[in-house]
C-alpha angles and dihedrals in degrees: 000000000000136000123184129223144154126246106176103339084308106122111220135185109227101203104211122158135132135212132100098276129053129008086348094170139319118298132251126243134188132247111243122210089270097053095256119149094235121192121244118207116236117239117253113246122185128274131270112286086206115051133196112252094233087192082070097112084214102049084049089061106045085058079056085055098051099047086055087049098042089051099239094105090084085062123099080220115036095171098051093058121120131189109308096012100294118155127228128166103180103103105183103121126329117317098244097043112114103249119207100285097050111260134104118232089221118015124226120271122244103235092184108284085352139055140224130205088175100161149175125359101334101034088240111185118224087243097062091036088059092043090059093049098279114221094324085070106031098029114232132353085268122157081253091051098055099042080049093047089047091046091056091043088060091044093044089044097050095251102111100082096056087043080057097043085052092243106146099168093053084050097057090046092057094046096037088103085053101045111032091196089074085091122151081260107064102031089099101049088041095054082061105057087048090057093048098049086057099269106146140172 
């Protein structure tokens, strides 16, 4: 869901998509007395009845994939990437969710008169984490969490049976409304990383 672009001379991912899953776009905000863009957190749903079986080697790999074309990949830490390239390693729930003081670990970004949280391998908004049952379903923001969040997001989203076909291509297709980094462009360099990371046909 990244687009890259330099502000001088500082390379930064822009995170843009649309759809109805993850990091669909980038999320409103309200206007405060004082004229402040002010951030409104997005309501909890349940989780996924039907979940993504994360021990499917291709469905390994196409996470892979999405983690190459998201640009996270480059991280130590892929999973700990927030919005931009910042690091966080505490994983207890996602980065921008009010904890129980009060604070957020990482605020949410001003993406003109919206905002985005999008966070960790798979650039996964709070919003979207929160659609698909946020840490009360999946636990924490955990490495395991994510890959899991972004799974259900391919099998909610109709992308799994191509990913187990091996059809990378048709995939990225699918998903392209959920991660706007599945472009023309990139289909050929994703596919192999698919293929290097064991997805076969």
């Amino acid at each position: 869901m990244w687009a890259l672009i330099v502000i001088g001379g500082l390379a930064v991912f822009m995170f843009a998509a649309g759809g109805s899953g993850n990091n669909a776009d980038p999320e409103s905000g309200s206007t405060d007395a004082s004229g402040q863009m002010v951030y409104v957190d997005p309501p909890v749903s349940s989780g996924p009845s039907t979940r993504g079986d994360l021990s499917a080697p291709n469905l390994r790999a196409f996470l892979a994939l999405i983690r190459a074309s998201e640009g996270t990949a480059q991280y130590t830490d892929p999973w700990g990437t927030y919005y931009g390239g910042a690091q966080f390693s505490d994983k207890w729930g996602h980065p921008c969710e009010v904890r129980a003081d009060g604070t957020r670990l990482m605020q949410p970004v001003v993406l003109g008169n919206n905002f985005t949280t999008a966070a960790g391998a798979y650039q996964i908004t709070l919003g979207t984490w929160n659609r698909y049952g946020g840490t009360a379903h999946y636990g924490d923001f955990s490495n395991e969490a994510q890959d899991q969040c972004a799974a259900d997001i391919i099998v909610n989203c109709g992308g799994l049976d191509a990913i187990a076909a091996g059809d990378a291509t048709t995939a990225q297709q699918k998903l392209a409304g959920q991660w706007a980094s599945f472009t023309p462009s990139r289909l050929a360099s994703n596919n192999q990383v698919f293929a290097a990371n064991g997805g076969v046909a």
